[in-house]
C-alpha beads as a LAMMPS data file, in Angstrom:
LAMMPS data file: protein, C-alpha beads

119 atoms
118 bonds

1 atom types
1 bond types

-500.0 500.0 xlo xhi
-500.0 500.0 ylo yhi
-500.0 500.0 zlo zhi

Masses

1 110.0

Atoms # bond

1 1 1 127.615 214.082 352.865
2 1 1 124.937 212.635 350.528
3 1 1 125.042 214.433 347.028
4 1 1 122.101 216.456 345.169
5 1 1 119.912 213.526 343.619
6 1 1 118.872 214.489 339.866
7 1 1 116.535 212.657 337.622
8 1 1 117.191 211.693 334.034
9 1 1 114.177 211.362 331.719
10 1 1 114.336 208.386 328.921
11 1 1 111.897 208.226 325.966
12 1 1 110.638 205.308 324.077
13 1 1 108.410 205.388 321.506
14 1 1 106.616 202.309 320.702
15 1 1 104.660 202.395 317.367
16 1 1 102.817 199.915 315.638
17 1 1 103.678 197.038 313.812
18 1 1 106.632 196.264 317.121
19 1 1 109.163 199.433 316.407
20 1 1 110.564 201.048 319.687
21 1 1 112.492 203.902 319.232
22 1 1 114.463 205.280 322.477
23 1 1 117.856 206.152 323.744
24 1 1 119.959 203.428 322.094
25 1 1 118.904 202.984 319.161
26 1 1 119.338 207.062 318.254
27 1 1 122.957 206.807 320.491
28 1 1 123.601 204.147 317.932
29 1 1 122.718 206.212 314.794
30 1 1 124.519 209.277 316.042
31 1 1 127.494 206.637 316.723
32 1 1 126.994 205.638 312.849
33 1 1 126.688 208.930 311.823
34 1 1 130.461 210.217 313.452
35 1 1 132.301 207.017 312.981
36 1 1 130.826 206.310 309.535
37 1 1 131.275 202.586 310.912
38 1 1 128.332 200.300 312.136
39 1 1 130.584 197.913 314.138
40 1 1 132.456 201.290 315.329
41 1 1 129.375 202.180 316.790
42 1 1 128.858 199.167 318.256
43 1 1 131.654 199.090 319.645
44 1 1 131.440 202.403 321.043
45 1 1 128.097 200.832 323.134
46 1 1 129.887 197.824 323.952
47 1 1 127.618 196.014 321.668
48 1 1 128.588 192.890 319.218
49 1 1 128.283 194.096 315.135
50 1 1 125.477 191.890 315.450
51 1 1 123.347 193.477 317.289
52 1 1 124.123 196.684 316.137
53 1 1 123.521 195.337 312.635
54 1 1 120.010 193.709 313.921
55 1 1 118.829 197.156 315.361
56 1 1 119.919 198.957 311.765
57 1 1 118.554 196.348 309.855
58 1 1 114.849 196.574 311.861
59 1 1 114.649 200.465 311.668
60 1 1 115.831 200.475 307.945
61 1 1 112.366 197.480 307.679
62 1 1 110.155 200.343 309.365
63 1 1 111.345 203.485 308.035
64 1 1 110.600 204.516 304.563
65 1 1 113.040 205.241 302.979
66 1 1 115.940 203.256 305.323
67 1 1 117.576 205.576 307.796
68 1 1 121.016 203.559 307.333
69 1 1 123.214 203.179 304.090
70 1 1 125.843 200.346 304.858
71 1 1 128.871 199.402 301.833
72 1 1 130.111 196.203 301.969
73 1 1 133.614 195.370 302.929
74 1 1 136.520 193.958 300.985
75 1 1 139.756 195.347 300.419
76 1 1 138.799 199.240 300.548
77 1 1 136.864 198.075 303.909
78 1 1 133.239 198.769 304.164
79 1 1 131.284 201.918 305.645
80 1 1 127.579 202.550 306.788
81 1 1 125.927 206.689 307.127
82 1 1 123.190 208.220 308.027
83 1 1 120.437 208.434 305.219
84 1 1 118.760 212.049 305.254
85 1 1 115.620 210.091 306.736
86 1 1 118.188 208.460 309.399
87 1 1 119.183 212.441 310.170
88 1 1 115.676 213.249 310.465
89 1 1 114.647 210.389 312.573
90 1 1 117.766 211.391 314.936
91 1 1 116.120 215.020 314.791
92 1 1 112.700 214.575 315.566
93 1 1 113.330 211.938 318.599
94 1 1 116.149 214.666 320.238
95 1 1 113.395 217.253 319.666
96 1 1 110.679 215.277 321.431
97 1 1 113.188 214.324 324.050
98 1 1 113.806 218.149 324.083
99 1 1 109.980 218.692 324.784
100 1 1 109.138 216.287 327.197
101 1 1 111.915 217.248 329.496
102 1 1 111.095 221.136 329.013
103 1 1 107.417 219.964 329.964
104 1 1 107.947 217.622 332.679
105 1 1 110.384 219.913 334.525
106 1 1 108.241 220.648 337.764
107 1 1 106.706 217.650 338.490
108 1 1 110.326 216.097 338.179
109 1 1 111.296 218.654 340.414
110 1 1 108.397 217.934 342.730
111 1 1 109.281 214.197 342.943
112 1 1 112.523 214.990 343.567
113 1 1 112.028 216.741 347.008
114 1 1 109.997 213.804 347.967
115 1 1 112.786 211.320 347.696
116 1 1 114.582 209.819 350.693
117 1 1 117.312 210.947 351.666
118 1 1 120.187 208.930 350.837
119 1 1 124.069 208.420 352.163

Bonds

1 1 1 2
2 1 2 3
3 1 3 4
4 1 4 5
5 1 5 6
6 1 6 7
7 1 7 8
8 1 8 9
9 1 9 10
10 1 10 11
11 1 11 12
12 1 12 13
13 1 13 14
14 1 14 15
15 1 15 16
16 1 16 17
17 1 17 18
18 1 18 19
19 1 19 20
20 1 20 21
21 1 21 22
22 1 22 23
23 1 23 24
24 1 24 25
25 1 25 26
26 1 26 27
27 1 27 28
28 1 28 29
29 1 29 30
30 1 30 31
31 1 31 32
32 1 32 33
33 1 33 34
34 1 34 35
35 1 35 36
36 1 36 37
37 1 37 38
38 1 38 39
39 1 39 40
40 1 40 41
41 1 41 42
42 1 42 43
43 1 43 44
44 1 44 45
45 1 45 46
46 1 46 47
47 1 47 48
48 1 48 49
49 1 49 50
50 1 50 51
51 1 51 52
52 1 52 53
53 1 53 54
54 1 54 55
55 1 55 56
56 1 56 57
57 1 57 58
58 1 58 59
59 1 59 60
60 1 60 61
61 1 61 62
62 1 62 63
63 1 63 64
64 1 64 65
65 1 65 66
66 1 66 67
67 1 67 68
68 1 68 69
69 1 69 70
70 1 70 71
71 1 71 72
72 1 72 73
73 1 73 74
74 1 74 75
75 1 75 76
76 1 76 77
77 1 77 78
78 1 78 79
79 1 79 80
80 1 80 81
81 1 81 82
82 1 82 83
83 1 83 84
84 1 84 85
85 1 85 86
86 1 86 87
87 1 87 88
88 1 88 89
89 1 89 90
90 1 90 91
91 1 91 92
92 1 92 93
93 1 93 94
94 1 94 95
95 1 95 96
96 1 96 97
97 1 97 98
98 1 98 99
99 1 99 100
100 1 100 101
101 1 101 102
102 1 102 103
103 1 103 104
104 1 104 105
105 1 105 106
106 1 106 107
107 1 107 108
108 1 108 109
109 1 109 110
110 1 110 111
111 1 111 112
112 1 112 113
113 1 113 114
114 1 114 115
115 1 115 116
116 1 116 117
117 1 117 118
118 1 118 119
């Protein structure tokens, strides 16, 4: 017996100058925010430091002021949080993603009926 089917709704924003914010990158800063690591996070995404440190580094370039505050290592070891812009970033894209599924709930629901069954 073939289960329910559901629908998950994804935002990205794409601005000017190439910044696309969407599901990752804010996963990433929440991860950031409760590890207080950015290679924990990574981690966490199965994602290299690199890239997480790429993705940090290019929304702390486009945000004003940066959204991530990283220490460097050494023998206390290093750390990285949430600025309060990084908080409010997080905020406004989980209240937009809030929105848009609140306002998009019937016509998901209408495409839903239409799909195929499958199983």
């Amino acid at each position: 017996m073939a289960g329910k089917a559901k629908a998950r709704l994804k935002i990205r924003i794409e601005f000017d100058g190439g910044l696309v914010l969407g599901p990752g990158k804010i996963e990433l800063l929440e991860g950031i925010r409760e590890t207080g690591s950015i290679s924990a996070a990574g981690r966490r995404m199965q994602m290299s430091y690199k890239r997480a440190w790429d993705l940090i580094d290019a929304m702390n370039r486009h945000f004003e002021p940066p959204v991530v505050m990283a220490s460097k290592g050494g023998s206390g070891g290093g750390g990285a949080s949430l600025t309060a812009a990084g908080e409010a970033v997080v905020a406004h894209y989980r209240r937009i993603e809030a929105h848009c599924v609140q306002g998009t709930t019937p016509d998901v629901s209408g495409l839903l009926k239409r799909l195929a069954p499958t199983g």
